[in-house]
N, C-alpha and C positions, 0 to 999 in steps of 0.2 A: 622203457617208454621215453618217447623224445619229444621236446617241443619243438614245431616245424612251422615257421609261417612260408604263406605260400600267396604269389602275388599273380594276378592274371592281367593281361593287357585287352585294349579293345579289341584285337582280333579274336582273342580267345571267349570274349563275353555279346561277340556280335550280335548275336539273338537268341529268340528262344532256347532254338536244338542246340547252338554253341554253350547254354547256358547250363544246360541239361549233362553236356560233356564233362562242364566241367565241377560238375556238382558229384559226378560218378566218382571221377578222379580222387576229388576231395575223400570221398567216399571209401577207397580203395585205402587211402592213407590212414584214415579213421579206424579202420580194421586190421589195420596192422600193430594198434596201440599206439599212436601218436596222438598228444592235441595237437591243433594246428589252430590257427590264427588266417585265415586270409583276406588279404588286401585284392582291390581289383579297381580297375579303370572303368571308366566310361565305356558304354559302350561303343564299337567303332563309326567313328562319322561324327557321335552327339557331341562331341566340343565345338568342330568346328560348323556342326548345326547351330550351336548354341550361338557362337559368336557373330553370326552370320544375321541371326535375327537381332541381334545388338545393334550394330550395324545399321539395320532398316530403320532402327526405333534411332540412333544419334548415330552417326559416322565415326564422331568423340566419346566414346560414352565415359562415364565414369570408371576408375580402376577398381573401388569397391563393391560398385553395381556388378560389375563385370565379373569378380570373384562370386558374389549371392549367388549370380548365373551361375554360374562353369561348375559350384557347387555341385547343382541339382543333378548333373550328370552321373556321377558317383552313387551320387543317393538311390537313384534309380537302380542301379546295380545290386547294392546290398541288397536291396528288397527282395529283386526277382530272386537272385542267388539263395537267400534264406529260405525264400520259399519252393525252390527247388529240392533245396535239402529236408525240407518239413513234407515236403508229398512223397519224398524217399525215405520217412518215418523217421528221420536223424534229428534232435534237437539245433538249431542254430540262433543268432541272435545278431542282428547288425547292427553297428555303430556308424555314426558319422563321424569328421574327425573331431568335431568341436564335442560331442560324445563323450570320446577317448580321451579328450582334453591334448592333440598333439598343440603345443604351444609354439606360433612361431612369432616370428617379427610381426613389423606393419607393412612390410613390403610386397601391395598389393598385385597380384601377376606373379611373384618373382620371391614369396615370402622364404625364408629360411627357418629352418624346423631350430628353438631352442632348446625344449625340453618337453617328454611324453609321460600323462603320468596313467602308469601300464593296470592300476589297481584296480577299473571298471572291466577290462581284460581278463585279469587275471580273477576278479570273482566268477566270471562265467564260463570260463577253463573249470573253476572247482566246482561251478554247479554242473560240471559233462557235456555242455555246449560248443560247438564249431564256431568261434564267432569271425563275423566279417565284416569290415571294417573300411570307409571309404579311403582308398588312397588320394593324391595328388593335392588333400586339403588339410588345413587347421584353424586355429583363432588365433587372434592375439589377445594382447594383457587388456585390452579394451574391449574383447566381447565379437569382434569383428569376425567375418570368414573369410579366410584367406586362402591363397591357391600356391603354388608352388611352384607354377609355371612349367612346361612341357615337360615330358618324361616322369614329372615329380611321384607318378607313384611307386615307382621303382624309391626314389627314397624314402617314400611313408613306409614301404616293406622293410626297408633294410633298417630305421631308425627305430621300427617295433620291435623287430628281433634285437636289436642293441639293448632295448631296454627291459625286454623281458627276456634275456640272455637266452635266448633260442640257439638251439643246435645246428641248428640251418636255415636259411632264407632260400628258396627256392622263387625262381622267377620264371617262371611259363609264357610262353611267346610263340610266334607263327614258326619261329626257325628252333633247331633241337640243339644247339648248341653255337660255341666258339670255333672258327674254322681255321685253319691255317693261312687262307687268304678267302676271297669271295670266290664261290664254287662259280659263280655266272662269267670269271674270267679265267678260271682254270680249273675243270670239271673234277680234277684228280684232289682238289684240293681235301682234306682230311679234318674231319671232327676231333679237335684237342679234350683228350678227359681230362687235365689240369692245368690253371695257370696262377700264378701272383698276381696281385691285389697290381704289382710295380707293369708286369705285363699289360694286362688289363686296361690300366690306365691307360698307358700307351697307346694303347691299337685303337679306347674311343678315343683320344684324343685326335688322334692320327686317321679318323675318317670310317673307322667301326663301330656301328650305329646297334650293334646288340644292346648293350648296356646305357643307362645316363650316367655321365661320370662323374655326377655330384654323389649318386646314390655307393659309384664304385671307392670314390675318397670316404664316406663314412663308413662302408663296411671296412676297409682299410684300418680306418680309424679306433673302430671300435670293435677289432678281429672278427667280425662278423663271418662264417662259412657262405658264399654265394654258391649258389649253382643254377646255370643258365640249363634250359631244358623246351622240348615242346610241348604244347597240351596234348595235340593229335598226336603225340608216338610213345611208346613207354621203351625210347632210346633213354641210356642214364642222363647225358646233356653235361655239361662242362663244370669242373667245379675250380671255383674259384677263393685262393685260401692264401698264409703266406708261404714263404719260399721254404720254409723247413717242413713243413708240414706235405709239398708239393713231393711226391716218391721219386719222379725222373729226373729231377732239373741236374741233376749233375750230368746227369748222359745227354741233354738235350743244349744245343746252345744253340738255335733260332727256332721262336715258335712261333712264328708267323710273319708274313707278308701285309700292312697295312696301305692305305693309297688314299689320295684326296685328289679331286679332281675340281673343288673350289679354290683355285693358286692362280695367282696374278704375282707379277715379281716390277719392280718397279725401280731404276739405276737412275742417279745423279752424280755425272762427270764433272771430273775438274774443278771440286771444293778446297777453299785451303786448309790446309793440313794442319789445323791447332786444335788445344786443346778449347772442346766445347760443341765442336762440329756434328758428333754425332747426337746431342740434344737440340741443336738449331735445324738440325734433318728432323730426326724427329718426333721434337715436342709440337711441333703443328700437328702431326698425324695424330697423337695421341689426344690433344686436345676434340680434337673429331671426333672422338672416342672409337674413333680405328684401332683393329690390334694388328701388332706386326708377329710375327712368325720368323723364316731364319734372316741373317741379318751377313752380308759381307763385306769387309772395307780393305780397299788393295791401295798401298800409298805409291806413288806414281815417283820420278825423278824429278820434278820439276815442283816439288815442293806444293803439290795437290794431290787429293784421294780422291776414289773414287768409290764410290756408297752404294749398297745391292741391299733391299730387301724385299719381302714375301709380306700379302694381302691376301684378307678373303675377296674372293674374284666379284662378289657383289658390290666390293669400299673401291673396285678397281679405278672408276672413274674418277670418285671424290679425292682419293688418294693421288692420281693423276695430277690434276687440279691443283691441290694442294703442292705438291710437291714442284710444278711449274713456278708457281708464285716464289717458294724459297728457295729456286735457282736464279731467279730474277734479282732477288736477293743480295745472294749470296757470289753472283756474276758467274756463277757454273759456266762449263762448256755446252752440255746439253743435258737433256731427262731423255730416258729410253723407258717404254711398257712393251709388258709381254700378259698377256692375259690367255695366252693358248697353254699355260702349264700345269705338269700337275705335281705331288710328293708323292716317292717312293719309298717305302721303310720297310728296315729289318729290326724285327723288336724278339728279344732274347733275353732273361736274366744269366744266359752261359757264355755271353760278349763279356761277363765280366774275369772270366777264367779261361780267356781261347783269346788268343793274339792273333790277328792277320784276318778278320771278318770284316773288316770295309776294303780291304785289298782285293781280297777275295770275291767279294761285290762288283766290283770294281771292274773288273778281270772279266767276269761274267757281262757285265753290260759293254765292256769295248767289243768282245767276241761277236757282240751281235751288232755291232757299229751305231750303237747309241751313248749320244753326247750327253755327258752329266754338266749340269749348270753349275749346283750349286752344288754342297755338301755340309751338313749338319749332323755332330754323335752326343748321344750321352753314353751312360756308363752300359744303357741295357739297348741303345738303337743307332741305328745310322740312317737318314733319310738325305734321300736325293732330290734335287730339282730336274724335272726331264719336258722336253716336247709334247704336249699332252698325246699325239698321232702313235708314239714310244710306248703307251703305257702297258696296253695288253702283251706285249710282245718282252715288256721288262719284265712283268708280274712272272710272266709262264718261265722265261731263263732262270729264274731267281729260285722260284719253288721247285723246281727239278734240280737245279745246279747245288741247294742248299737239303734235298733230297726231304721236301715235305709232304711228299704225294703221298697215298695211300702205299703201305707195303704188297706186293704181288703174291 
């Protein structure tokens, strides 16, 4: 017997029948000799239902008001959920978070999970009950309800199974898995059964919206087993563990194709070349609370650089802006934007044992006469800057050339 917590998202709890889906499911796991524990979302639409009549009531409204709300959505969930489970004769029991006592900050919208105290759980695991448990919420040490902010139920799953050292965290979604790139730009593209926690990360960072990647750094953190899956398919769905535990990574060194297509790049010519230059670039952006992404500095002959970096394409203007004023400054030659761009990446934990994979990239994108801007590695990625018009046309060279299609 294994303890399995099991998370559902708004798609999978959208109504009634979706609710009923997934109460079978549950069902199905139940009879195999598991407890299970599940977390679930709002259902789809009611957050931003919720917020919407906020809104009408103050334009401003308050951040803890705002939490009480966004609350109720969740809550709503457990209910019906239990009671699906209860007219399919199966005992169940729902909590909320302040319930289960998940303790977080005071950071309302945005709280971060401290500590879960699993003991209201775990009595009703021993009294034989399914219990369900709101995600995306908690309290803090003042009594308050607090919210976690988008994606957060994906980390109320992963931080229960942390604490009540579950076997598996299972996350149920519209899609069955981790793919080697997005099937909507290369139809070949191939459902991954494993990856690293280091993978993972990566590919959300880099513009793969399966997982929230606060939820992917605590299972990380705390060896937590993920495994992405769909509710509609009983495909097994991706599991996500570390590198020794993963059985191919030694035969594999690229598992996937990642892309973003929120990239703005922004250059300031002809700065003088001392030391400090790249905090007078930019400490303004960051006072903005702008974040920069990759960053390039080419020093010229004449004793000035010249300074490259990457924005999300939303900060494109303010950044813009900004960076005019501290050429004016700074007596620059000019500012150059580019907001038609996007990142290209190859993410692999087998870049760290295979020499000549950004070459090799490399190689593949001239062939097809597409110009790389920029270029950025760590130990498991290489990503590109390119013309965003490039991008379908890089993805498909890339996943062929790097041979991550489906086998024939």
């Amino acid at each position: 017997m294994a303890l399995i917590v099991q998370k559902y998202g708004g798609t999978s709890v959208a109504n009634p029948e979706c609710i009923g889906i997934v109460a079978d499911r549950i069902i199905r796991t139940r009879q195999q000799g598991h407890d299970i524990v599940v977390v679930v979302s709002a259902m789809s639409g009611e957050t931003n239902r919720l917020l919407s009549l906020a809104k009408e009531i103050n334009p401003d409204p308050d951040p803890r008001e705002v939490d009480v709300l966004l609350a109720t959505g969740e809550q709503v969930t457990i209910a019906l959920l239990s009671m699906a489970l209860h007219a399919r004769g199966f005992k169940a029991c729902s909590f909320t978070g302040s319930q289960v006592h998940i303790l977080t900050d005071s950071a309302h919208n945005k709280a971060r999970i401290k500590k879960i105290d699993g003991q209201r759980v775990r009595q009703a695991l021993e009294d034989k009950a399914i219990v369900v448990v709101a995600g995306f919420q908690g309290v803090d040490e003042q009594g308050n309800i607090t919210t976690l902010g988008r994606g957060g139920s994906d980390t109320s799953a992963v931080a229960l199974a942390a604490a009540l050292k579950a076997d598996e965290c299972q996350i149920y979604t519209d899609v069955d898995g981790v793919y080697t790139t997005d099937p909507r730009v290369v139809p070949d593209a191939r459902r991954l059964d494993t990856l690293t926690y280091e993978e993972m990360l990566e590919m959300a960072s880099l513009g793969a919206k399966v997982l929230q990647i606060r939820s992917v750094e605590f299972a990380q953190k705390y060896q937590v087993k993920l495994r992405v899956a769909s509710t509609f398919s009983e495909e097994g769905g991706t599991l996500i563990t570390d590198e020794n535990e993963s059985k191919k990574m030694e035969n594999v060194v690229i598992s996937g194709i990642a892309f973003n297509r929120d990239e703005a790049k922004l250059t300031i010519l002809g700065v003088p070349d001392h030391p400090g230059i790249a905090h007078a670039i930019l400490g303004p952006i960051a006072d903005a609370n702008i974040e920069v992404d990759m960053i390039i500095q080419n020093i010229g002959r004449d004793g000035t650089t010249d300074f490259t970096f990457t924005v999300h394409r939303n900060d494109y203007k303010s950044a813009l802006k900004i960076l005019q004023d501290v050429a004016e400054q700074l007596e620059a030659r000019e500012v150059l934007g580019d907001d038609n761009i996007v990142k290209v990446s190859l993410v692999g934990v087998g870049m760290r044992s295979h020499a000549g994979i950004a070459d090799e990239m490399f190689r593949l994108l001239a062939e097809k006469d597409i110009n790389i801007q920029m270029i950025s590695t760590s130990e498991i990625k290489v990503s590109v800057i390119l013309h965003e018009h490039q991008l379908d046309t890089a993805v498909q060279v890339l996943h062929e050339g790097f041979g991550l299609g489906r086998p024939d």
